[in-house]
N, C-alpha and C positions, 0 to 999 in steps of 0.2 A: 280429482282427489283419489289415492289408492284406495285400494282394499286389503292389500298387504305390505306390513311396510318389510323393506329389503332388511335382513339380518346382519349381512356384511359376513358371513362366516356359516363354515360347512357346520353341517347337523352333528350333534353328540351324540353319544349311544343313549340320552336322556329321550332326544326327540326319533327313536326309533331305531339309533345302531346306528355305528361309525361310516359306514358308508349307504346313511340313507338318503333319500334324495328328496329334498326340498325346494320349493317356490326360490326364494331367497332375494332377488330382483323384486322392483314395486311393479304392480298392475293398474292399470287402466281401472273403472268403478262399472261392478259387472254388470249394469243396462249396457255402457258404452262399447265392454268388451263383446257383448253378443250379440247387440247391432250392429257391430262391426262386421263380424261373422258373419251375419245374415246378409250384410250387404256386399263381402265379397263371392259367396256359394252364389246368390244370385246372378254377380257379374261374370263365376267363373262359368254358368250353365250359357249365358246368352255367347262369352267370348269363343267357348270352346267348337260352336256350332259353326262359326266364321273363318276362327285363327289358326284353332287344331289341325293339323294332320296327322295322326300318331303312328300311322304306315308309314311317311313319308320319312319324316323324324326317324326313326326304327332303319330304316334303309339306309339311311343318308349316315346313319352314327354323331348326329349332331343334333341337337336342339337349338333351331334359328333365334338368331338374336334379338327379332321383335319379342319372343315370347320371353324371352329375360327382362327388357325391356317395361315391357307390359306389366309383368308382375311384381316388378319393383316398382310401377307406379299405384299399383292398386292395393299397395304394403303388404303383399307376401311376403315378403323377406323380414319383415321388422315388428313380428308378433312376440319373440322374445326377448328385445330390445325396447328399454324403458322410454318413455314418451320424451323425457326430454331429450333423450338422445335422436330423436325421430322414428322412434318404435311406434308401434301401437298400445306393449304393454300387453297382449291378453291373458287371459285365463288359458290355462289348457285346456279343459272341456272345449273350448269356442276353437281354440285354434286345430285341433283334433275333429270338432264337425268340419272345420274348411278342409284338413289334410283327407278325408275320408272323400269329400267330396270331387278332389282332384284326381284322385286314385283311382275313383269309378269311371271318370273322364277319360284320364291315360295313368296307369299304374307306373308306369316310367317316370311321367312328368311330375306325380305326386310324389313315388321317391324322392325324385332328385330335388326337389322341395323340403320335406322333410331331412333328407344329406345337408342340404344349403343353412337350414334352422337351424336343429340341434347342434348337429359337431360343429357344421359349421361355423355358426354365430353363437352357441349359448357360452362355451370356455372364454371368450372373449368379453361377453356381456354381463357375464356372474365373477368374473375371479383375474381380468384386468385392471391394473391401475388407472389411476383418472386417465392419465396421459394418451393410454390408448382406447380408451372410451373414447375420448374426444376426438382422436383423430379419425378413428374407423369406423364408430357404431355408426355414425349418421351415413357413411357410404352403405356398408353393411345394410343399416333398413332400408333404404330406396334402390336397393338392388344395383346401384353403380360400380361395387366390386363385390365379389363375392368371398366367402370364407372356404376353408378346409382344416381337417382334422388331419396330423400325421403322426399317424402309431403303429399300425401294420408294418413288419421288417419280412423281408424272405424266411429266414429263421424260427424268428420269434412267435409268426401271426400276429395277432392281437394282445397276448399273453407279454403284458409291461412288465413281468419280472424278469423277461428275459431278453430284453431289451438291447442294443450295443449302440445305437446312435450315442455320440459324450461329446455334455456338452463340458469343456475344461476350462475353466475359472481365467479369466484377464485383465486384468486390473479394474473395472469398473463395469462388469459385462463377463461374457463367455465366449469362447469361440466352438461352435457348433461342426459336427464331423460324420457323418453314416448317411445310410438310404433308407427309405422307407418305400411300400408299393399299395397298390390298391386304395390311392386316397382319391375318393369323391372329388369331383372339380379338380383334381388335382394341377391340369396344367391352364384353367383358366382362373383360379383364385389368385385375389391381390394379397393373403394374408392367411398365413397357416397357424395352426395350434399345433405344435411339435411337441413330442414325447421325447426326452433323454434321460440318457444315466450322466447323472455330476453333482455339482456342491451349489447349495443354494445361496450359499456367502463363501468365502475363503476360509479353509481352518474348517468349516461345516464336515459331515459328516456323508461321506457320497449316499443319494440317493437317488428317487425319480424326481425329476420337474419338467414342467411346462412354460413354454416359450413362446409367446407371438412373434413371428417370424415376416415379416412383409417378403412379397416375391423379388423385389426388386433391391432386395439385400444381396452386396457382393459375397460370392460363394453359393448362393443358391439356385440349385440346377435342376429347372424340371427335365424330368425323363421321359423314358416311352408308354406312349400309353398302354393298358390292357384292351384288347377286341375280347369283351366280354361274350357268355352266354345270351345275357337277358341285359333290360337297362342301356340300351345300346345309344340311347343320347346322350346319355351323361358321359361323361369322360369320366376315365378311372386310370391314374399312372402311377409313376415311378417319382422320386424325389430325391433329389444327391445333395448332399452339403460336403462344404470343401473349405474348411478354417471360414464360415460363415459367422461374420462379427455379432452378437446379439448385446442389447444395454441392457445395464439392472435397470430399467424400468418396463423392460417388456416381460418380466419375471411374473410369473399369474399362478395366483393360488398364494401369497406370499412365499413361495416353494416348497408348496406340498404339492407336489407333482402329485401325489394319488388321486389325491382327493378329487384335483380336477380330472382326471381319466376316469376315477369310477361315478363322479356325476355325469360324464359327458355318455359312456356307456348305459348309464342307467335310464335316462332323460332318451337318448337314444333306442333304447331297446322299448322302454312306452310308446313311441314315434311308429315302432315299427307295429307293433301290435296294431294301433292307430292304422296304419297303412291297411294290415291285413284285412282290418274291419272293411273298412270301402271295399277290398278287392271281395270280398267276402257276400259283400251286398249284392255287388253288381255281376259276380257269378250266378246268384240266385234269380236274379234280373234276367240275364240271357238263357238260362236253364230253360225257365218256366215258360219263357217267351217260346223258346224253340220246341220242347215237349207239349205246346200245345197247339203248333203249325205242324210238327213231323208225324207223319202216319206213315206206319209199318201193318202190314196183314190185319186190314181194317181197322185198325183204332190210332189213335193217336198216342205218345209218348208219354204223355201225362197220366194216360190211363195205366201203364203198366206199370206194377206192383214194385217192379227195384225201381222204379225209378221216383214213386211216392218214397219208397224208403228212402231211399238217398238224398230225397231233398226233404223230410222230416229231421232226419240228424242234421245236416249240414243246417237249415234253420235253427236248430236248437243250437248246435254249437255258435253262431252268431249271435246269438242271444245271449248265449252266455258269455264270450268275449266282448260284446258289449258291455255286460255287464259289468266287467273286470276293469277296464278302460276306464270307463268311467266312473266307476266306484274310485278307482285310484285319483282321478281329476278331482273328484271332489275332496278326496283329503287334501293333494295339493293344493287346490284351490281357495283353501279354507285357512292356509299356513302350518298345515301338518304336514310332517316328511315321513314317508313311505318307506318302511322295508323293501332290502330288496329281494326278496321274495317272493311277491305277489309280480313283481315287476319282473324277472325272469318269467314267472308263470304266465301272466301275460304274453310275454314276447316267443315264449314255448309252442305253446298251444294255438296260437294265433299265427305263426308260421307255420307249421304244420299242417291247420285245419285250411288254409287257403291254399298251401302247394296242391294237396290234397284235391281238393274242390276245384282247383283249373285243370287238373288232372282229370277227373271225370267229365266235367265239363265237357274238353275234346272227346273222352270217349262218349259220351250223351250223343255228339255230330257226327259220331261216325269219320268219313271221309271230310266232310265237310270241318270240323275242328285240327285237320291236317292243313290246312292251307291258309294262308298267311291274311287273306283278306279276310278271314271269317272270326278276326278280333281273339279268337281263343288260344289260336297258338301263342301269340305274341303275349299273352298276359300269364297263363305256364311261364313263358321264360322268364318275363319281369319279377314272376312271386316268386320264383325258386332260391331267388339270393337268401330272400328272408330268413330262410333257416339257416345262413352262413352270415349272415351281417351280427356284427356284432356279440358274436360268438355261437359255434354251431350248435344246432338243438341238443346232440350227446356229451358236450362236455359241459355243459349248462346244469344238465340233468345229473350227469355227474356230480357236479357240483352244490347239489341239490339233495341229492342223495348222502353224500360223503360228510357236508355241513349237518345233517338230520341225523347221521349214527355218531358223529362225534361231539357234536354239540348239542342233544336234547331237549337241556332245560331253556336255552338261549332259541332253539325254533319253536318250541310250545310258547314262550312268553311272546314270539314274534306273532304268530299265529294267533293265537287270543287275541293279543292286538286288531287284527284284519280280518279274523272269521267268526269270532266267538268263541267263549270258551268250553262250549259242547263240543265244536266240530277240533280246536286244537286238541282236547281229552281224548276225543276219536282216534284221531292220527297216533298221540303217544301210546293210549292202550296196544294198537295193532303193532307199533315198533317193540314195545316192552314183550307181546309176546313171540316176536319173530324166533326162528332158531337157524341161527348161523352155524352154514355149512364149511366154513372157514379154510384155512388153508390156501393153497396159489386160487389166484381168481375169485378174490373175496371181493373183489371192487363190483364181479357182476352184479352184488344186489344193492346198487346203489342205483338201477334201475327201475326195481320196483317202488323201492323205498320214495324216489324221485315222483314217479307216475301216479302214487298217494297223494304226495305233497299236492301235487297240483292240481287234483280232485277236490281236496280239502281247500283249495283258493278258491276255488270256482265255484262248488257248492255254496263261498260263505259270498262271495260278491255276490251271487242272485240272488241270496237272500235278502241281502239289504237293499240292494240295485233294483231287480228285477221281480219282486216279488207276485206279481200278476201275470208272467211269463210261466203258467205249471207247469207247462211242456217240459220247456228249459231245466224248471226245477226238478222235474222229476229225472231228467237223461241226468244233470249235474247228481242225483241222490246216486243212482243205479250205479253211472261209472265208479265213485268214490266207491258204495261197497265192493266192487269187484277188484277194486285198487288196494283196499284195504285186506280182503282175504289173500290176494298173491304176496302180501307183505307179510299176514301170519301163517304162510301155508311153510311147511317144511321146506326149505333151501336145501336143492341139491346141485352139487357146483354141477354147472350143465358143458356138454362135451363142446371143450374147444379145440381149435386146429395145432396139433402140434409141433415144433418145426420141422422134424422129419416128417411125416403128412404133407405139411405145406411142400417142404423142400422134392418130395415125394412125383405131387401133383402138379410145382410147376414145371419137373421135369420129361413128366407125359405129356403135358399140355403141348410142351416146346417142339416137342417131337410129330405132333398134326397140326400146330398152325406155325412155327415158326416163330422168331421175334424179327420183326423187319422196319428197318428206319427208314424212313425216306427222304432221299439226296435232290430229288429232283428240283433249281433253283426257284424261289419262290417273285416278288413285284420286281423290279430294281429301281429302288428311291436311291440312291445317292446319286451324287453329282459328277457328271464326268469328270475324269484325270483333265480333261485338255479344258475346262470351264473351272477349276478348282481356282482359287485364290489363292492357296499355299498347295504345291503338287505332292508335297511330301504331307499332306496332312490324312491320319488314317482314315478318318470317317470321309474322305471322299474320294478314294480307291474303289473300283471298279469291282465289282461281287464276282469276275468269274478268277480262276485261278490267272490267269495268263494275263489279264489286266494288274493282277498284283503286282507283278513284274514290270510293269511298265513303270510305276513309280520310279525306284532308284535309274531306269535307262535313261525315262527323261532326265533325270537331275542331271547326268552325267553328258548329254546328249551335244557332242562337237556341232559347232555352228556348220550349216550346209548338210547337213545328215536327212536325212529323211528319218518323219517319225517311224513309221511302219516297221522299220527296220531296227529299228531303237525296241521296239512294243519286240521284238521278233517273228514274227510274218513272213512265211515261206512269199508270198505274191505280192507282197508290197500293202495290201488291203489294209486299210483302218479296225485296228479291234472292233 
């Protein structure tokens, strides 16, 4: 029996703003959603200690296929796919304790878990027609194929109004045309969520819509992948479409392309928070372990004073990001939809506080957080994306900022909603009495203005979340006022670089180091000219110059000739 019945349709600005993010799918009955829970954290602590290797994984750039495998049999993949589809249906809350707990495991492997969930499988599970519920969801929960999200362009980034993939209208369907990069799974998914610009019917009006795409659609061409920083199991590539046939029934969202991009972003950026939390945890975990084995000039690490500070804040700030997380879970949980507000705040602050946190972390080790066995470095790399997934922490805030000076009464009414209406008054008083320094580079105080807001989110979740955590409360009260006096303090546009400056600086720069490219030839993966199947095909021409040349010689190459002489070779040698 649910707990919430599915809506069938995106949230109004009634149930909290047009693009807030809602449950909307039916759940599981939450004994069964949290025994669930319970019983896969348990499975994921005994599997992890046998199956895992996250060095190895990390080296290798791959994630072995038992552990796909594996976790499609122990429904990881099918917590936000409805049960009759062979979901399990949970709650967020429950499926946010499993994602935290895989992240403390291997911060890689719980991303790409979470990648796999949300982008992955929710646009398909929320805003597909029957027709490909049926055929996909049930692969999709038992982890038999996996999903991907494709909205990231070279160009555009993440930013769908500036989109160029088009899909252009054909008789009963579209035919689909651009690239997209940086998608998750990108060359191991059986089934994409694409972002385009086109017409949602014929005669329509162009806009954005969203498309399920199966891989094994003619015209569609995965590309290369990216050798990432961090994350280095997951695959992350490129994706090309080429008059890629798509039918009006894989059309999702009935073609409100937004809608579904900005649930899959939102749903997605709680995930990430989610993420942060475990990585967050289990910083604090190895911290306190190692500050209380390491001794420097007689005492141990635990005893010195920055390093009780530093993991005072860094505890409160998990508290409070708990806090936020799950204060949010429980609205969704309950069939309320969430601003998205709290939910960038969330995914602000919770990127941040854990890049942060792994970052000290290595310096806590000294030498020892340099070296790849010693778990710290590899998990720095893994969190760093966070603050670039799904949109980077400054344009975020930006956005945050820029929404607060132009819309007002519409973030006091949001705020009320999610903090109370003391802490929303707070916030407005400090905005009403800012004094803008106006003029070029007025957008810098959308920084402040931002760095408020999210005080005032955080302050109000420990209130309701965390009220027995005072530590917490009190660092949440502190920040907020000192967020709030840099908002009423006097704005003075602060000195930026100007382009003669810049133009200035990089031209003394040039002048002691240089700008130097380097030519030297990098692996050689293609395939020999004399092993090719078609000689004249580009991508299997030989990467040095003088092998290019050999192409057109062969083609031309009189019977009885010697190659070498065809390639042109003073001694006859083989290129």
């Amino acid at each position: 029996m649910a707990d919430v019945v599915a809506t069938g349709r995106a949230p109004t600005p009634a149930d909290g703003g047009r693009w807030a993010l809602a449950r909307i799918t039916e759940t599981a009955d939450a004994q069964v959603s949290a025994r669930r829970a319970d019983e896969q954290i348990a499975w994921l602590r005994e599997y992890a200690s046998r199956r895992i290797n996250s060095w190895l994984i990390d080296e290798r750039r791959c994630i072995p296929p038992h552990i796909a495998q594996d976790f499609g049999a122990a429904g990881l993949f099918g917590p936000l796919i409805e049960e009759r589809y062979g979901g399990s249906g949970m709650h967020f809350a429950d499926l946010f304790r499993v994602l935290e707990q895989l992240v403390a495991i291997d911060t890689a492997l719980g991303t790409w878990l979470g990648t796999s969930v949300f982008p992955g499988t929710r646009a398909l599970s929320v805003w597909a027609g029957d027709q490909v519920k049926q055929d996909w969801l049930p692969l999709l929960a038992t982890g038999r194929t996996l999903g991907a999200y494709a909205q990231t362009e070279a160009a555009a980034g993440s930013d769908f109004s500036q989109l160029t993939t088009v899909a252009t209208p054909d008789g009963a369907g579209w035919r689909l045309n651009g690239s997209k990069q940086l998608i998750g799974n990108g060359t191991w998914a059986g089934i994409f969520t694409v972002l385009a610009r086109g017409q949602a019917a014929p005669g329509a009006r162009a806009s954005l819509i969203a498309l399920a795409v199966p891989t094994a659609t003619p015209g569609v061409h995965p590309g290369e992948e990216h050798l990432t920083f961090g994350q280095r199991g997951m695959v992350q590539s490129r994706l090309h479409f080429t008059d890629a046939e798509v039918s009006a029934t894989q059309l999702l969202g009935e073609g409100d392309g937004r809608a579904v991009a900005m649930d899959s972003m939102s749903a997605s950026r709680l995930a990430i928070a989610a993420c942060a939390l475990g990585a967050l945890k289990r910083i604090i975990q190895l911290a306190g372990r190692f500050a209380d084995r390491r001794r420097t000039g007689g005492t141990t690490l635990r005893e010195r004073a920055w390093v009780r500070l530093w993991l005072a804040e860094t505890i409160a700030r998990t508290d409070i990001l708990h806090a936020m997380v799950y204060d949010l879970c429980g609205r969704l949980d309950t069939g309320q939809a969430v601003e998205i507000e709290p939910i960038i705040g969330a995914k602000v602050l919770g990127s941040e506080w854990a890049t942060e946190a792994a970052d000290r972390l290595m310096q806590l080790m000294g030498g020892r957080g340099y070296d790849e066995a010693n778990i710290a470095a590899r998990m720095y790399r893994d969190v760093r994306v966070y603050r670039t997934f799904e949109g980077p922490s400054e344009a975020l805030c930006d956005f945050l900022g820029r929404r607060a000076l132009r819309q007002p009464a519409k973030v006091q009414e949001a705020l009320t909603r999610c903090c109370g209406p003391d802490l929303a008054e707070r916030f407005s008083a400090a905005l009403g009495e800012r004094r803008p320094h106006g003029g070029a580079g007025a957008d810098t105080s959308h920084a402040p203005v931002a760095e408020a807001m999210l005080w005032t989110l955080a302050a109000g979740a420990v209130r309701r979340h965390a009220p027995h955590h005072t530590h917490a409360q009190d660092v949440a009260e502190h920040r907020l006022q000192q967020a709030l006096e840099q908002v009423r303090a006097v704005c003075r546009r602060p000195t930026t670089v100007s382009d003669d400056r810049l133009s200035d600086a990089l031209h003394r720069y040039q002048q002691t180091i240089g700008d130097v490219a380097q030519h030297l030839p990098g692996s050689r993966t293609d395939v020999d000219v004399l092993l090719s199947a078609t000689s004249n095909d580009p991508g299997s021409t030989p990467s040095d110059a003088r092998g290019q040349d050999c192409v057109p010689a062969l083609a031309a190459l009189p019977p009885g000739k010697p190659v070498a002489q065809a390639c042109g070779t003073r001694d006859g040698s083989l290129p």
